[in-house]
C-alpha positions in Angstrom: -10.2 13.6 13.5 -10.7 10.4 15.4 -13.1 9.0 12.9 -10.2 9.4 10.1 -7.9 7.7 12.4 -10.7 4.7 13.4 -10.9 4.5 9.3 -7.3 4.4 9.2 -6.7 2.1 11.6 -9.1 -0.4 9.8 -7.9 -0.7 6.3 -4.2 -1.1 8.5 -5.3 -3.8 10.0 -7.6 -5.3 6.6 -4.4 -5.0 4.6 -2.2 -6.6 7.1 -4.5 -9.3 7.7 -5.3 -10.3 3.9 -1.7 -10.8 3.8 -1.0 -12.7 6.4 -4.1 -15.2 5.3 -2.1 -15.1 1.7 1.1 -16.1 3.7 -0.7 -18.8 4.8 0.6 -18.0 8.6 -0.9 -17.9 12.1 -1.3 -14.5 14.2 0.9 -17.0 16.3 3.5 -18.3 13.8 4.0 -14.5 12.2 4.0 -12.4 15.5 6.5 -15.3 16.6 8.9 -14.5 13.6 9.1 -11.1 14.5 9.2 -11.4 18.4 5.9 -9.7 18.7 3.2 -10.7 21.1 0.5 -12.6 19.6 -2.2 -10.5 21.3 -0.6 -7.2 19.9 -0.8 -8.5 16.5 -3.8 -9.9 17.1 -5.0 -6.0 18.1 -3.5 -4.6 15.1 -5.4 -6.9 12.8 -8.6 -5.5 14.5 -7.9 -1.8 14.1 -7.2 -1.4 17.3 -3.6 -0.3 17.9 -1.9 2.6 16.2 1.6 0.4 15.4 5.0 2.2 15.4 7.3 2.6 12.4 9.1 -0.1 13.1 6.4 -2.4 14.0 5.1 -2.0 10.4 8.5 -2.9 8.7 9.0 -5.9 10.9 5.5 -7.0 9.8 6.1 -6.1 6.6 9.3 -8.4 6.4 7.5 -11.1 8.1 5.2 -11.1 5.5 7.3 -10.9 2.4 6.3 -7.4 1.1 7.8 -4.3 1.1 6.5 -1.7 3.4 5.4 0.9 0.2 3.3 -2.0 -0.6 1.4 -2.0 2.7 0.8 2.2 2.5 0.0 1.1 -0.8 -2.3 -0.7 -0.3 -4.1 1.5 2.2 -3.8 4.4 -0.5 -6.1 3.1 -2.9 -8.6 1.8 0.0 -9.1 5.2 1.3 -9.0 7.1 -1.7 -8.4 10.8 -2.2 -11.6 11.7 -0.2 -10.0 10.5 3.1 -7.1 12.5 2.3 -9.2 15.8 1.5 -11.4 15.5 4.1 
């Protein structure tokens, strides 16, 4: 179970950090806009921190997509097999 969630965790944080480089903003300048701390952003984007809800709409909003897009995303990433397994 805590390899699914380590695998999970990643494509979070690959998704959230391709569109932050397409946003063309800093951890710094997006964490910022959403009152969140650089370095937790900064841990998210690593895969290392399991963000709440509301964490992932704020980012979400920071970075001009909707939040479906983000699960998205992370859907066709992991493919059925994750979701099998």
């Amino acid at each position: 179970m805590q390899e699914k969630k380590t695998k999970f965790l990643r494509v979070l944080a690959d998704v959230v950090k391709n569109h932050r480089e397409l946003s063309n903003k800093s951890i710094n300048q997006a964490a910022h806009e959403i009152d969140l701390s650089k370095s937790i952003w900064s841990v998210i984007e690593q895969g290392n921190r399991d963000p709440q809800l509301t964490t992932l709409w704020k980012i979400s909003e920071v970075l001009n997509i909707p939040l479906s897009q983000i699960i998205s995303e992370m859907e066709k990433e992991l493919k059925s097999d994750y979701f099998s397994e």
